[in-house]
C-alpha positions as CSV (number, residue, x, y, z in Angstrom):
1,X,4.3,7.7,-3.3
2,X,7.9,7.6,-4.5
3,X,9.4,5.1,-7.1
4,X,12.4,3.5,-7.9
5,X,11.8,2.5,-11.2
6,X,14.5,4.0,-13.5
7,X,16.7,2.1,-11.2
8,X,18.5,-1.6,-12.0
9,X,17.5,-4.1,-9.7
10,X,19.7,-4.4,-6.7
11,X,20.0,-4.0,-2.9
12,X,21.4,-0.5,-1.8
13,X,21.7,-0.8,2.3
14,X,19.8,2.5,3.0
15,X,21.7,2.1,6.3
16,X,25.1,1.8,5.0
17,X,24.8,3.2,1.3
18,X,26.4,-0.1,0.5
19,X,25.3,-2.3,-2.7
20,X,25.2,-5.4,-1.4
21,X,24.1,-7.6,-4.5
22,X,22.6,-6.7,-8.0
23,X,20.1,-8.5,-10.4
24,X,20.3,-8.9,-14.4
25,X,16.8,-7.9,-15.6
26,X,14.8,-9.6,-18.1
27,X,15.2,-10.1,-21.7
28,X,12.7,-9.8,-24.1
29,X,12.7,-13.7,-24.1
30,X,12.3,-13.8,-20.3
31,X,9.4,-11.7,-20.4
32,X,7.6,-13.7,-23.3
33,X,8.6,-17.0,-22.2
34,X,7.0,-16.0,-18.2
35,X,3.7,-14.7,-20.2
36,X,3.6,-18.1,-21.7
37,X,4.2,-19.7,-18.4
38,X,1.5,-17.9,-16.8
39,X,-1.4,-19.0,-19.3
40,X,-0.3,-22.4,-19.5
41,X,-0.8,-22.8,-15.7
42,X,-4.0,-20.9,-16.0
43,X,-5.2,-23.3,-17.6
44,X,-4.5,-26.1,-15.0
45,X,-4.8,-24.0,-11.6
46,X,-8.3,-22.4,-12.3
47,X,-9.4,-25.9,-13.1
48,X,-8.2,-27.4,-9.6
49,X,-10.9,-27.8,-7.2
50,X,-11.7,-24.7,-4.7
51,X,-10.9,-26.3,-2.0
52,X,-7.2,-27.5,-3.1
53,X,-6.6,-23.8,-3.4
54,X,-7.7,-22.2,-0.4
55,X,-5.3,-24.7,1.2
56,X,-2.3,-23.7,-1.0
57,X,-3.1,-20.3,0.2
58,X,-3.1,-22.0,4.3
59,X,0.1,-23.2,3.4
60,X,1.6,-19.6,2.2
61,X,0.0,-18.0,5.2
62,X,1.9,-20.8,7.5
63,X,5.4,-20.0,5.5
64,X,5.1,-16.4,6.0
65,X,4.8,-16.6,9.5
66,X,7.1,-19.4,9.9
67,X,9.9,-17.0,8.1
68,X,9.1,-13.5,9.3
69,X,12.1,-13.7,11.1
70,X,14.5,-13.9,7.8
71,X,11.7,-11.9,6.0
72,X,12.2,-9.2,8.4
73,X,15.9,-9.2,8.0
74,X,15.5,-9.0,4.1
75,X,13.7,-5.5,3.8
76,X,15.8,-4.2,7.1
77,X,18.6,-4.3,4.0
78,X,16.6,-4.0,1.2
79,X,14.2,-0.6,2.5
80,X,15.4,0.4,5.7
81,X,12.8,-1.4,7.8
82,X,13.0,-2.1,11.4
83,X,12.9,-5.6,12.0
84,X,9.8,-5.3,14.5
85,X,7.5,-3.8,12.1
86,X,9.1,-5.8,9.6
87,X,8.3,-9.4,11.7
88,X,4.8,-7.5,11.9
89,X,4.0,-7.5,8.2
90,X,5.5,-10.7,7.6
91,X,2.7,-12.4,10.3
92,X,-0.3,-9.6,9.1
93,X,0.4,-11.4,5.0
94,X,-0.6,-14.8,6.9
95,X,-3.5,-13.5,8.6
96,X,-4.3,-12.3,4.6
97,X,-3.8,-15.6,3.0
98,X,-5.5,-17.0,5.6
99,X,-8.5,-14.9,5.5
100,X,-8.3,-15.7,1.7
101,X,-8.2,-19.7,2.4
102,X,-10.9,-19.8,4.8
103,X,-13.6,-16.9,4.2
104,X,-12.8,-16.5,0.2
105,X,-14.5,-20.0,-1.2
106,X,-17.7,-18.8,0.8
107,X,-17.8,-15.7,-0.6
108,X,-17.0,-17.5,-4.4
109,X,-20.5,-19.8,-4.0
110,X,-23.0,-19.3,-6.7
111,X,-25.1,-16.6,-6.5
112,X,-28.8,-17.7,-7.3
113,X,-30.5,-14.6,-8.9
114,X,-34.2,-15.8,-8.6
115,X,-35.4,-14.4,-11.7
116,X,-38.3,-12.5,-11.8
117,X,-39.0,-13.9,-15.5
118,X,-39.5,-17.4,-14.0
119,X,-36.7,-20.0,-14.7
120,X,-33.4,-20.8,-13.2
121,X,-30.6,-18.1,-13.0
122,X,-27.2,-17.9,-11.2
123,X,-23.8,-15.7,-11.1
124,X,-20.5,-17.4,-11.0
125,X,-17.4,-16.3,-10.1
126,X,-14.5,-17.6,-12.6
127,X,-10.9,-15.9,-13.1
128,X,-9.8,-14.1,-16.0
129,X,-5.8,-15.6,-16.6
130,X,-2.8,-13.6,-16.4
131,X,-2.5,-10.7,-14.6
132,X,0.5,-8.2,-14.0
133,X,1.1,-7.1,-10.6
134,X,3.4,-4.1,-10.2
135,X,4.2,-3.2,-6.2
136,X,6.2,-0.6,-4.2
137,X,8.7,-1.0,-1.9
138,X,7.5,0.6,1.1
139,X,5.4,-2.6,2.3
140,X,7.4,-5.6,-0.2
141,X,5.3,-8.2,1.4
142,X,1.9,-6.6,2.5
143,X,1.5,-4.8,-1.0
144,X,2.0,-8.3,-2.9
145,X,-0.8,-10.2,-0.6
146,X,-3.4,-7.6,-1.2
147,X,-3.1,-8.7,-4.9
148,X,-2.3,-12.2,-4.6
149,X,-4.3,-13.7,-2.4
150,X,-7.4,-12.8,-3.8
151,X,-6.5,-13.7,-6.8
152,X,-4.6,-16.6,-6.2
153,X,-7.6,-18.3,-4.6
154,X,-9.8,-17.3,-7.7
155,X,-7.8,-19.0,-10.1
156,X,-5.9,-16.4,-11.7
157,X,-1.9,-16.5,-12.5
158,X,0.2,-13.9,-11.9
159,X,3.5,-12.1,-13.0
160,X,4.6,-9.9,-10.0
161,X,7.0,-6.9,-10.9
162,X,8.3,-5.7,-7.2
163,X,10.0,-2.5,-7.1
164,X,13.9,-2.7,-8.3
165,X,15.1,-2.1,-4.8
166,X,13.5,-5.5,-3.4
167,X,14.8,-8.3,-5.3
168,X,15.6,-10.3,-2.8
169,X,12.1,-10.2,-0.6
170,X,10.7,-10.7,-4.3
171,X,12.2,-13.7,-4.6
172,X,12.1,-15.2,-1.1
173,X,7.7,-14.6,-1.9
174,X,8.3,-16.7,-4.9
175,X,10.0,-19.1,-3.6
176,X,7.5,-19.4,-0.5
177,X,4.6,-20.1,-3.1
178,X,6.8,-23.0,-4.7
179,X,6.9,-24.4,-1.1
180,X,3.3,-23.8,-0.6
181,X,2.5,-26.2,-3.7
182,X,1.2,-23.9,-6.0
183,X,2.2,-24.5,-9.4
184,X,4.9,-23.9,-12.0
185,X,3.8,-20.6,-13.7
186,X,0.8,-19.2,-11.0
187,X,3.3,-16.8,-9.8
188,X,6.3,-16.0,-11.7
189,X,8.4,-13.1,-10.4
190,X,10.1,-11.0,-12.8
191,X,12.6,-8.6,-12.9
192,X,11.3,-6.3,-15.4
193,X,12.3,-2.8,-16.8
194,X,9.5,0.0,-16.6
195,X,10.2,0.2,-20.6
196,X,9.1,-3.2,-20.7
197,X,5.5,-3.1,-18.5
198,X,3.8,-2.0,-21.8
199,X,4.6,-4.8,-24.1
200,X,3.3,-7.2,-20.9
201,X,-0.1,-5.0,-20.7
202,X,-0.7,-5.2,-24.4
203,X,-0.3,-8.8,-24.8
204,X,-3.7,-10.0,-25.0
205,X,-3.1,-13.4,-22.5
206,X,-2.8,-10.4,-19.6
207,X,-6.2,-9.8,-18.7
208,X,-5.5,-7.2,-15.7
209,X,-2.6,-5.4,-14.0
210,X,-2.8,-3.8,-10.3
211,X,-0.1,-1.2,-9.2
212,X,0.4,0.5,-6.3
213,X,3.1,3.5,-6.9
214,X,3.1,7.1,-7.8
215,X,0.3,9.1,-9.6
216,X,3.0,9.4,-12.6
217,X,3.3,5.5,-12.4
218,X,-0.2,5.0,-12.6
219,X,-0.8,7.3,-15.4
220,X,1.3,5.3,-17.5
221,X,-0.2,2.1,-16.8
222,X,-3.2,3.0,-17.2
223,X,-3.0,4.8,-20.1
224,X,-1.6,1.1,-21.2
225,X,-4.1,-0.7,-20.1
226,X,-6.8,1.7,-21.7
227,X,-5.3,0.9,-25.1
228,X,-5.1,-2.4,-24.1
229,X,-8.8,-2.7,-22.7
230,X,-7.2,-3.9,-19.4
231,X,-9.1,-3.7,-16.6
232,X,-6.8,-1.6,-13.8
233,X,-7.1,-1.4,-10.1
234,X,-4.3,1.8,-9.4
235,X,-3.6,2.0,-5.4
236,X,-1.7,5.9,-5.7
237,X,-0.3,8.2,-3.3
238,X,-2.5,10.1,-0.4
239,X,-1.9,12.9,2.2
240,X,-4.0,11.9,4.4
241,X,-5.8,14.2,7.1
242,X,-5.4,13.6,10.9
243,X,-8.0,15.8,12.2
244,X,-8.7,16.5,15.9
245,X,-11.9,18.0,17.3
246,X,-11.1,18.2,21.0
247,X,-8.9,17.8,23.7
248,X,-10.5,15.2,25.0
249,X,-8.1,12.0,25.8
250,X,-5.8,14.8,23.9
251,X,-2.6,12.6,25.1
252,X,-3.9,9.3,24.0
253,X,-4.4,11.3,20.8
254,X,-1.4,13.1,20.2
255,X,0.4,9.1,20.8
256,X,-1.7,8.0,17.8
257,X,-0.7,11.2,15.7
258,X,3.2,10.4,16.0
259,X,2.5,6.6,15.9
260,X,0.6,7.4,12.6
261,X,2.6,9.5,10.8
262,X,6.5,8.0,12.1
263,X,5.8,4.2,11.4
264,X,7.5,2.8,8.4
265,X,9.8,6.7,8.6
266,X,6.2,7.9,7.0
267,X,6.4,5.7,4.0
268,X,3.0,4.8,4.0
269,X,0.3,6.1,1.7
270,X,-2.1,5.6,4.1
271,X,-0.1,7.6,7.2
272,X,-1.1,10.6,8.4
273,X,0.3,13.2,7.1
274,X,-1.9,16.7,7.4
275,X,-2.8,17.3,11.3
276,X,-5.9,19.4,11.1
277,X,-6.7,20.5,14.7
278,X,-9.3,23.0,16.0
279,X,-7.8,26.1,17.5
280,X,-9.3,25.6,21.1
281,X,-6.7,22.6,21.2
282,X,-4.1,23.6,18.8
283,X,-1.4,25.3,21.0
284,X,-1.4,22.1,23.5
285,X,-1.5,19.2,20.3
286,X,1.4,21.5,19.1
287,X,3.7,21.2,22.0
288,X,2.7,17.6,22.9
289,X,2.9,16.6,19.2
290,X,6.6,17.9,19.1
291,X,7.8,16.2,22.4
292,X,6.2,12.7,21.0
293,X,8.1,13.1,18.0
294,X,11.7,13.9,19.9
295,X,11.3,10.1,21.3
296,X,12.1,8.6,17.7
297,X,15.2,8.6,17.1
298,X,17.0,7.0,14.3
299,X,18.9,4.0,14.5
300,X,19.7,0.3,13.0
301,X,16.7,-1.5,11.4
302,X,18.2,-4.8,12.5
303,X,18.0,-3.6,15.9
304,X,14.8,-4.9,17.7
305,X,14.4,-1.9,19.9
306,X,14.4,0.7,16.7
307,X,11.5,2.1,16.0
308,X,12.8,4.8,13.4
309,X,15.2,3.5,10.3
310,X,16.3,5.2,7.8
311,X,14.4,6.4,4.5
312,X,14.8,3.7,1.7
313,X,17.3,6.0,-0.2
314,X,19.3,9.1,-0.2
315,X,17.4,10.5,-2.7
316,X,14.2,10.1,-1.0
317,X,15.8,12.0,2.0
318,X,17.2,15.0,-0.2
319,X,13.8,15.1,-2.3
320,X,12.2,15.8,1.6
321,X,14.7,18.2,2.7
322,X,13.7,20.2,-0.4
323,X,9.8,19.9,0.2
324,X,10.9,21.1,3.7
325,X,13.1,24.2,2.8
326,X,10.5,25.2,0.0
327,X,8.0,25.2,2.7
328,X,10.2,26.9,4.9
329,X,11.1,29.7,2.3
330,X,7.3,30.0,1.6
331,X,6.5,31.4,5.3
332,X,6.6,27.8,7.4
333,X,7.8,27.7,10.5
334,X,10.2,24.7,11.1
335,X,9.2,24.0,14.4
336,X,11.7,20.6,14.4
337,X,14.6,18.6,12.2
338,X,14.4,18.7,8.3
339,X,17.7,18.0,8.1
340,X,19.6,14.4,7.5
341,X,21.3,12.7,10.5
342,X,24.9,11.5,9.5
343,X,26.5,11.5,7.0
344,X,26.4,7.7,6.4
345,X,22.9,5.8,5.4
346,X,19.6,7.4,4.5
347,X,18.9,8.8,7.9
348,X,15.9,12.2,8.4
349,X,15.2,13.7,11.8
350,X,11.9,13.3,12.8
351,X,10.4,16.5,11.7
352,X,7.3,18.9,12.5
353,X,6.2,21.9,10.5
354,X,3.1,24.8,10.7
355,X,1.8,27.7,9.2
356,X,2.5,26.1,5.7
357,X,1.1,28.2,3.6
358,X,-0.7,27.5,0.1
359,X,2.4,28.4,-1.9
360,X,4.4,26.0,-0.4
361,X,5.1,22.3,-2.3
362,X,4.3,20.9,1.0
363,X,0.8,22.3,1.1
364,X,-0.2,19.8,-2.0
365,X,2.2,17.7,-2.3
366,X,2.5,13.7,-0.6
367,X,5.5,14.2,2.3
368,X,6.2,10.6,2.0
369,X,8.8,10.3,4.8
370,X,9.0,11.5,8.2
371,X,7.6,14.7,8.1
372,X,4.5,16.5,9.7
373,X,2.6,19.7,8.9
374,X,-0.1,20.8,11.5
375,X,-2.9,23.2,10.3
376,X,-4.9,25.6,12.8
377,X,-8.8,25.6,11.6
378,X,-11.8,27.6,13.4
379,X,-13.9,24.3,13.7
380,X,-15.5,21.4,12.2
381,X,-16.6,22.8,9.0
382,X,-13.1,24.6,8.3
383,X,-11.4,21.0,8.9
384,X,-13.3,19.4,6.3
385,X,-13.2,21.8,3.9
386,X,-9.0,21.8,4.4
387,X,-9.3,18.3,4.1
388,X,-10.9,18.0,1.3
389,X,-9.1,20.8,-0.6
390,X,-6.5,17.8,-1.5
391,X,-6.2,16.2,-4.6
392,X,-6.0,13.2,-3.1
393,X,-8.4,10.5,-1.6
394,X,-7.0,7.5,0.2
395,X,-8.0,7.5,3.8
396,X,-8.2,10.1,6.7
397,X,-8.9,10.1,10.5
398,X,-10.9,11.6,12.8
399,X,-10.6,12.3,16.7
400,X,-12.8,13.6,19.0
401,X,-15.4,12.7,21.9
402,X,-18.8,13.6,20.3
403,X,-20.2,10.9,18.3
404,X,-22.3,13.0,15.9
405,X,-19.1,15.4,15.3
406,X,-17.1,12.6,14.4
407,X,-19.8,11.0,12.5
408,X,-20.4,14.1,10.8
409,X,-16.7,14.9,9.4
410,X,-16.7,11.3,8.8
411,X,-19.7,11.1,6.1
412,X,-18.1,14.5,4.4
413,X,-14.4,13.5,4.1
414,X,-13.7,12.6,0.4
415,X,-11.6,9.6,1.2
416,X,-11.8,5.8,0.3
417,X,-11.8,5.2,4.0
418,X,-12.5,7.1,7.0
419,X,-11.5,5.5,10.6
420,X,-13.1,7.2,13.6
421,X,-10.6,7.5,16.7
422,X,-7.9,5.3,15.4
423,X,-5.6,5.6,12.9
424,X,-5.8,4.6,9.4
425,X,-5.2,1.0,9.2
426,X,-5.2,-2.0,6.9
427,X,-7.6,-5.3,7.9
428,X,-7.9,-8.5,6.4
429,X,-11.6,-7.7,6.3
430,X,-12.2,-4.0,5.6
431,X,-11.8,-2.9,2.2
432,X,-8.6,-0.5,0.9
433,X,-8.6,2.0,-1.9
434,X,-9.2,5.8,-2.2
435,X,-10.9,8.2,-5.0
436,X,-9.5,11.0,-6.6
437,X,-6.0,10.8,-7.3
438,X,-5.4,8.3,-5.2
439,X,-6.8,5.6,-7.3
440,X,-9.4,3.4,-8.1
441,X,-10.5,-0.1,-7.3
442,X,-10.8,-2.0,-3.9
443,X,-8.6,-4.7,-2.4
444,X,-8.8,-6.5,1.4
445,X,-11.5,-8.4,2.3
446,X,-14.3,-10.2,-0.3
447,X,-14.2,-6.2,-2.2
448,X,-10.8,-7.9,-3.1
449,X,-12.5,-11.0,-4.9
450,X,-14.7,-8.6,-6.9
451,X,-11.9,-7.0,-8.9
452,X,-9.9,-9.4,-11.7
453,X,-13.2,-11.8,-11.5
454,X,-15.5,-12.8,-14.4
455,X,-19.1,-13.1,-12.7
456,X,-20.6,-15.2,-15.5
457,X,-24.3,-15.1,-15.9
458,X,-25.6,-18.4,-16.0
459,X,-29.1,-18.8,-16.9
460,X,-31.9,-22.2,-17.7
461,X,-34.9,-21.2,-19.5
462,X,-38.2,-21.4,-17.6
463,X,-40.7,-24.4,-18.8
């Protein structure tokens, strides 16, 4: 997953190239005074009633969906995003907070342990205090609800560091949790320089920190955190396989590959980016695959009818090209685009590449962008064992019309999550996190209570 965070806080159009508005970071007496903030108000919001703040959390999920209109616009300027699948996050955070407000405080109840040693013995859940959230720009809303509502509800505060390309979605999410109710210091957005992420980890008020970004990103912090003795939830990058068994539905299939790996432009460390398909079907996926793609075409995020923006920068559409032309100049064939369209904005052709061979960049490396790379494999066995020859985890997907076939790659993918004739998706529900390089921890659903949690043993003698 790409970063921007050697860059100063601002918003670069990546449709127009235009900077539209710029952001001081914060001092040194920012960052201390927000630290100070965030404890104080630990104090006071992990002491309000359970009830009081699941419906804070109903009143964020009502905001979000009440704004997703002028959230939408934001991150068309801020990231490229279209405003569809931008109005679409916006209402999917509500469903989160929601889920948060009215399944968490079940899943918070007391725990009786029934000890076996007689007596009375139960777990409770309690929050730890202040905890760093550092988040990506691909998903400016989503990524922050995965980490704040669960947390939120248990009674943690939090310092959120967004990405330095989505100031202004970081501060319309503040300001929606001011008009929620929650209170001064529980969420405290700051516009922070990576240089200064350490000094926040090793202050010992901070008793967690969550990113989702790179592998490089995520070395760092948790190499901070280890010295810190942090806990650390890392959400990382993931080139995630789309494998296909059969030809069965094979057009129904082939609309879910280009659905999978061209939403977002392919900025998504959960979209599909290694198509794995058996020989017997290969040639026809091939050509049907390509002809899907040609239908997304680039144009104006603002525009409801767009389904393909542009990249969030420049850079991230040169840094493609050159995965592209290494993989050409390594025996690929470029079957379709890798090349930029315009000369104004941030703009990639949809593109499609095979035969890429293990000396190839592309072969390893996360295509984070709209780019494919379809591999031909013997059968089943070969599939997985492609798969699986990745260093990283995150999720991967599996098509076909035999049960035990699918069920069978499915139990030998190593992946965090495995969906079974569907793409990869997020639910409020379902938990989200990979293995391997692509991180460790859980978030979504009650896995996402279980992270920055204390679960207190409390226990009463037998008499």
């Amino acid at each position: 997953m790409n970063d921007n965070e050697c860059m100063p806080y601002a918003v670069t159009n990546p449709t127009t190239g235009i900077v539209e508005r710029e952001f001081p970071s914060a001092t040194s007496a920012d960052i201390a005074a927000a630290i100070s903030r965030a404890d104080a108000a630990h104090t006071t919001w992990s002491a309000t009633p359970l009830a009081e703040r699941a419906a804070v959390l109903q009143r964020v999920a009502d905001l979000y969906r009440e704004r997703k209109n002028h959230l939408a616009d934001i991150i068309a300027r801020e990231m490229g995003k279209p405003v569809r699948q931008g109005r679409g996050e916006a209402g999917f955070v509500g469903d989160i907070y929601e889920f948060y407000a009215t399944r968490g405080p079940g899943h918070l109840a007391d725990q009786d342990m029934h000890p076996m040693s007689g007596g009375h013995a139960i777990v409770r859940s309690q929050s730890l205090g202040v905890l760093l959230g550092i988040m990506p720009w691909n998903y400016p809303y989503y990524q922050v609800a995965r980490f704040a509502g669960p947390n939120l509800l248990l009674g943690n505060t939090i310092i959120l560091k967004h990405a330095s390309n989505c100031p202004e979605s970081a501060l319309a999410q503040e300001q929606i949790f001011r008009d929620a109710g929650l209170p001064d210091g529980a969420y405290i957005n700051l516009f922070v320089e990576s240089r200064d992420i350490e000094t926040i980890i090793a202050d010992p008020r901070v008793q967690g920190v969550s990113l989702t970004g790179s592998e490089k990103a995520g070395a760092a912090v948790a190499q901070a955190a280890g010295r810190a003795l942090t806990k650390v939830v890392l959400e990382l990058g993931g080139s995630d396989p789309f494998i296909v068994l059969d030809d069965e539905n094979l057009d129904a299939t082939i609309a879910a590959a280009a659905s999978g790996r061209m939403s977002n432009a392919g900025q998504a460390c959960t979209a599909a980016k290694r198509f794995i398909v058996l020989d017997s079907v290969y040639d026809r996926f091939v050509e049907g695959f390509g002809a899907q793609l040609q239908t997304y075409t680039v144009g104006d995020p603002l525009d409801s009818e767009t389904k393909l923006g542009p990249l969030s920068s420049l850079g991230a559409v040169e840094d493609l090209i050159g995965q592209v032309d290494d993989a050409v100049a390594n025996g690929a064939t470029l079957v379709m685009g890798g090349h930029r369209v315009g000369d104004v904005g941030s703009f990639m052709a949809p593109t499609l590449l095979t035969n890429v061979t293990p000396a190839a960049r592309a072969f390893s490396e996360e295509l984070f962008g709209p780019v494919a790379v379809v591999y031909r494999v013997a059968d089943k066995d070969e599939a997985i064992a492609l798969a699986n020859g990745s260093e990283f985890g995150l999720s991967g997907a599996v098509f076909g019309s035999n049960p035990d076939d699918t069920r069978y790659v499915a139990d030998r993918l190593e992946s965090g999550m495995v969906y079974i004739n569907e793409n990869t998706d997020s639910h409020v529900d379902l938990p989200f996190g990979g293995i391997k390089k692509s991180g460790f921890g859980r978030e979504l659903g009650h896995f996402g209570l279980d992270e920055f949690v204390n679960k207190k043993l409390i226990r009463t003698a037998a008499h």
